[in-house]
N, C-alpha and C positions, 0 to 999 in steps of 0.2 A: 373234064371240067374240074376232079375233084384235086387233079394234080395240079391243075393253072392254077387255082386259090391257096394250094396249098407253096405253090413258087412265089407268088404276090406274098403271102406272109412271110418265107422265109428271109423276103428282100428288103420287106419293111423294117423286120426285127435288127438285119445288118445295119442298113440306112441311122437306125435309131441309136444301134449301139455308138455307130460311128462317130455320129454328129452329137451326141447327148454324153455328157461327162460324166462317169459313175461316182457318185458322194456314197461309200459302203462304210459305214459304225463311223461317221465324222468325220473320215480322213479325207482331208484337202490335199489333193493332188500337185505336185511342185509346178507344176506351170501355171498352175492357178495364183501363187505368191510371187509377189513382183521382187525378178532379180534383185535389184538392188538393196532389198533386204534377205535375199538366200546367201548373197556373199558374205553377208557376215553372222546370219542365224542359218548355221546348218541345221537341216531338219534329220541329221544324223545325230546332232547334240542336243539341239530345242528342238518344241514341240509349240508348231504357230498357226496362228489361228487368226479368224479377222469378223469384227463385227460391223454393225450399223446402227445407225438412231439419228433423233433430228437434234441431240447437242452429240458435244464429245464424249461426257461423262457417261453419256446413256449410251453411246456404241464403244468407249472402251467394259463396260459392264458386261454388254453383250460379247466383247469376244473375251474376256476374263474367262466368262460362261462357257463359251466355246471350249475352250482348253478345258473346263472341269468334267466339261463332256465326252472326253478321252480315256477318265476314268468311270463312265455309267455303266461299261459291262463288269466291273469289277463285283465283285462279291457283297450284297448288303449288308448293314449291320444285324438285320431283321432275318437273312435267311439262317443265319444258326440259330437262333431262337425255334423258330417255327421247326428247324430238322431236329430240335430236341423235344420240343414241342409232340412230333410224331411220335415218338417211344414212349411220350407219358400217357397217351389216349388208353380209353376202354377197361379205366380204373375205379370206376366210380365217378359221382357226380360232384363230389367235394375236392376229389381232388384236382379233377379236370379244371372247374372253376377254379382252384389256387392258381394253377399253373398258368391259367391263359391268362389272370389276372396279374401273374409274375412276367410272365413274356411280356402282357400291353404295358407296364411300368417301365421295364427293362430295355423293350425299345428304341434303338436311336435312329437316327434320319440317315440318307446318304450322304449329306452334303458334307463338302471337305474345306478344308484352309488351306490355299495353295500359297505360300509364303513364296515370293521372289517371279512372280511376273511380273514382266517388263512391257510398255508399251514402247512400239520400236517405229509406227510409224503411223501418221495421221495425215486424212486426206480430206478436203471437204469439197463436195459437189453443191455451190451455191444455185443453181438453178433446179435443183433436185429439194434443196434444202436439207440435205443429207451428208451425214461425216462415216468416215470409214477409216479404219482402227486396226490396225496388226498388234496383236500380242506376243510374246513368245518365252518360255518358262524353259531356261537351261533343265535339262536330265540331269546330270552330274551334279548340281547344287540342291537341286530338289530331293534328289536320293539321298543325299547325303542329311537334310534335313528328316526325312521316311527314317533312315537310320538309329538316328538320335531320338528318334520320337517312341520306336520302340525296344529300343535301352531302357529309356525311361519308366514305360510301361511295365516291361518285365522285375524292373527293379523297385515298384511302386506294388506292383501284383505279390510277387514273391514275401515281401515285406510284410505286406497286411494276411496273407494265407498262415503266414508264420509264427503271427500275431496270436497269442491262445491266450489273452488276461481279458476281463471283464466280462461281464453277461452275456445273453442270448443275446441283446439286443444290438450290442457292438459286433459279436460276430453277423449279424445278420447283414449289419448292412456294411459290412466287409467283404460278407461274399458277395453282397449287391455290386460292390463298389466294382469290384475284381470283377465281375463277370461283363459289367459296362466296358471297362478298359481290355480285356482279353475279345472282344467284338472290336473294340476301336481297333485294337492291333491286328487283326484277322485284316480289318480294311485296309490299313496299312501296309501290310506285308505282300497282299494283292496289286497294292499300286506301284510295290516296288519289281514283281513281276511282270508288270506290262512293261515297267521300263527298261525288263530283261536286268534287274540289277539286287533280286531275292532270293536267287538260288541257294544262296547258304546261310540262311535264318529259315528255322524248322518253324512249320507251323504249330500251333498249341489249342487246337482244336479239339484236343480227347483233355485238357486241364480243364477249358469252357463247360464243356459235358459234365466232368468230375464238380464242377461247382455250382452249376446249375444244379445239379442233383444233391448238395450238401444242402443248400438254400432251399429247396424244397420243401428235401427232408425235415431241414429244421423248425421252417411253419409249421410242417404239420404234425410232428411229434416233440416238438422240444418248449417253443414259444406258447407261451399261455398269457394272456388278455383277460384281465380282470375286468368285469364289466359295472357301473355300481350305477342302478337311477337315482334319482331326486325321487322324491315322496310324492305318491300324489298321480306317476303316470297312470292314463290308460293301459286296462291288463292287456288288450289286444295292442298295444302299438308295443308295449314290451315284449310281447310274441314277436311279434311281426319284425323285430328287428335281430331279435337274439335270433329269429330261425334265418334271417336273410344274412345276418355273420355267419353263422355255421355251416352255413350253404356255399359261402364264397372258400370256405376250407382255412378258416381262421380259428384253430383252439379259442374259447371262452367260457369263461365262467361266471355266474354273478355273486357277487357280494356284498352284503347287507350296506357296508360304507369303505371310506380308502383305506384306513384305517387295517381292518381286514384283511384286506385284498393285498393290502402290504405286508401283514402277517405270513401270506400262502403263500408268498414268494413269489407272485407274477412279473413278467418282466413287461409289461404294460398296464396301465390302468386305464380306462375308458370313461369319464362321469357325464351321463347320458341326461338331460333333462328337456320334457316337454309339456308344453302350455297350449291349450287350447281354450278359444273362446266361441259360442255360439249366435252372435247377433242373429237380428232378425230385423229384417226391412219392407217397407209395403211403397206399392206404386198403383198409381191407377193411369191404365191405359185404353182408349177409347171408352170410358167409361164404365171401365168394369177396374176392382181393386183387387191387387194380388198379393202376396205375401210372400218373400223370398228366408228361407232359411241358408246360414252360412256357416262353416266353419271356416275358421282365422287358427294357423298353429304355426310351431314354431319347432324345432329341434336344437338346442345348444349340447356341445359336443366339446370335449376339455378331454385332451390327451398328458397321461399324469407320468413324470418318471419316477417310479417308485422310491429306487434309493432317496432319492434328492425331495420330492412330494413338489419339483415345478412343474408348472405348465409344460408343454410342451410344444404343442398346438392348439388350436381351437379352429374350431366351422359351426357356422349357422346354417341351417335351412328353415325354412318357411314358403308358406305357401296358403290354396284358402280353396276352398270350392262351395259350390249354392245345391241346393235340393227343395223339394218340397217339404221337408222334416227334418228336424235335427236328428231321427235315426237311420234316414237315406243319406247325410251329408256326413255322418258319422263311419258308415260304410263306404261313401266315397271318398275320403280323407284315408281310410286305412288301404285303399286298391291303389290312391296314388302313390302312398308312403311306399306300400309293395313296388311297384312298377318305375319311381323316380328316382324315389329319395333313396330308399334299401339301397339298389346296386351303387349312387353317388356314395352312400355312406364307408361303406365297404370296400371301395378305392379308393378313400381316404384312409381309411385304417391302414391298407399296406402303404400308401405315400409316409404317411407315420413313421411304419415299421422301417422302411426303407433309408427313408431319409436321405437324400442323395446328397453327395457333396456340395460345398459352396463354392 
C-alpha cells in the first residue's frame, strides 16, 4: 500500500513538472516571448521581460519592474552596513547606539535607475480589458553605462578621502559622503556581475570598512557639540536630554552661551530652548465637575556653525499631556520627552552632522 502511494506521488510530481513551467529568480523562459520579438531582442544581448495593467503606462511600469527584478539578488546597499555593523557589537552601550544610528542615516534603498529600456512591444486584450507590454534592456549599453557610473564614483570617493582642509565637520561628512557612494558602487559592480561583464573592476569593500571606521572613530573621539540652553529651562528636561545625547554616543558639552562654545573650539553648536505652559481646564460630566491639569511644551533646536555663527538648521517639537496635577503632568511630559522626543532629537543631531549632499 505504502509503495502504491508512494508511485501515485512520484507520477504526480512528473505530470506537474511536465505540464507546469518553472518561473526560478524571474527568468522567463524563451518560449514564453513571442518570436517575433526574440528575432530581433536576443535574449543573449537583452534581458526581456513582459508586464500587465488596465492602461499601457501601468503595464509598461509593470514590466520596467520586471527587468529591475533581475537585479533583486544582487547585493544591498544595507548588507555592508549591517556586516560592519557586526564587528562594532559588544562595545559598550554608546558606542553601539553611534553606530546603529550611523548605519540607520547611511542606509540606502535597493532600488536602481535602469537608463536605456525599451518598450518593444504592446498588445491590448480589449475584452480582458487588459494591455500587455514587452520590455527589453540591451546588456552591452547598460554595462557600459555600470561602467561609467563607477569611474565616476571612484573618482568622486578618491577626491574627497584626499581632501585633509577644513574641520571635523567637513571631514565628517566626507566620510559620509564616501561611504554612501562606495555602497552605491558595491551595487553597481554586482549588476555588472550578473551580466557577466565585472570581472576586472576589483571590489572596494575593505575601503567601505576602512571608512566606516574613520567615521566612527571620528564621532566619538574627535567631534565635539557644544550644547548652550536659553535661561530659564527645567533642570530635569536638561538632564534628560544631555543624558539621551550622550547615550546616542555624541561628544557634548555645555556652555554657558555660543559665544563660549565658540571659544572651545567645538565643531557644532546646538542652542536648545524650551517653554512650557501649565493650563488648567474644568468640565462637568453627568453632573459631576472635574478639573483637567495640562502641560503644553515646546523644544526649539538652532544648529550653529561656529566659524561662521549661521544657522544651520532648526526643528521644533512640541507636544502636551493632561494629569491630575501639574506634578504628575510634570512627570508625564519628562517620560514622553525621554521616550519620543530624546531619540527624534538625537537623529537630528547626526542628520546635522552628516549632512548629506544636494
Amino acid at each position: 500500500m505504502k509503495s502504491c502511494r508512494q508511485t501515485v506521488i512520484l507520477i504526480f510530481i512528473i505530470l506537474f513538472c511536465f505540464f507546469v513551467k518553472p518561473h526560478m529568480s524571474g527568468i522567463i523562459y524563451a518560449g514564453e516571448i513571442p518570436n517575433s520579438i526574440l528575432k530581433k531582442y536576443s535574449e543573449n544581448l537583452y534581458i526581456i521581460r513582459s508586464g500587465s495593467g488596465e492602461t499601457f503606462e501601468s503595464a509598461a511600469e509593470s514590466a520596467r519592474f520586471e527587468i529591475s527584478k533581475y537585479f533583486e539578488s544582487n547585493i544591498r546597499g544595507e548588507t555592508l552596513v549591517n556586516q560592519w555593523m557586526k564587528a562594532r557589537t559588544g562595545k559598550g552601550k554608546p558606542d553601539e547606539m553611534r553606530s546603529t544610528e550611523i548605519t540607520i542615516t547611511i542606509k540606502i534603498t535597493s532600488s536602481r535607475d535602469l537608463p536605456g529600456i525599451e518598450i518593444v512591444s504592446t498588445r491590448e486584450n480589449k475584452s480582458k480589458k487588459v494591455f500587455e507590454v514587452w520590455a527589453a534592456l540591451e546588456k552591452k549599453s547598460y554595462s557600459q553605462s555600470l561602467f561609467e557610473k563607477i569611474r565616476k564614483i571612484d573618482e568622486n570617493v578618491d577626491r574627497k578621502l584626499a581632501d585633509k582642509e577644513g574641520g571635523n565637520i567637513r571631514r565628517v561628512r566626507f566620510l559620509f559622503q564616501s561611504a554612501k557612494s562606495l555602497m552605491t558602487r558595491e551595487q553597481v559592480l554586482g549588476d555588472l556581475n550578473l551580466l557577466k561583464q565585472g570581472s576586472e573592476i576589483p571590489s572596494r569593500n575593505s575601503l567601505f570598512s576602512a571608512v566606516m571606521n574613520s567615521l566612527d572613530s571620528l564621532i566619538a573621539g574627535a567631534f565635539d557639540t557644544g550644547l548652550v540652553f536659553n535661561s530659564g529651562i527645567d533642570e530635569k528636561v536638561r538632564s534628560a536630554l544631555i543624558k539621551g545625547i550622550v547615550d546616542a554616543g555624541i561628544r557634548v558639552k555645555e556652555y554657558q552661551d555660543i559665544q563660549s562654545s565658540t571659544s572651545a573650539g567645538v565643531d557644532l553648536i546646538l542652542s536648545v530652548e524650551h517653554k512650557v505652559d501649565f493650563p488648567v481646564t474644568k468640565a462637568t460630566v453627568s453632573g459631576k465637575d472635574f478639573v483637567f491639569n495640562w502641560a503644553n511644551w515646546m523644544i526649539s533646536l538652532k544648529a550653529i556653525d561656529p566659524a561662521t555663527q549661521e544657522i544651520i538648521e532648526t526643528q521644533l517639537f512640541n507636544d502636551k499631556v493632561s494629569g491630575g496635577s501639574e506634578g504628575q503632568v510634570r512627570e508625564r511630559m519628562l517620560n514622553k520627552m525621554l521616550k519620543t522626543q530624546v531619540p527624534q532629537i538625537t537623529s537630528w543631531i547626526y542628520w546635522v552632522i552628516f549632512k548629506p549632499e544636494k
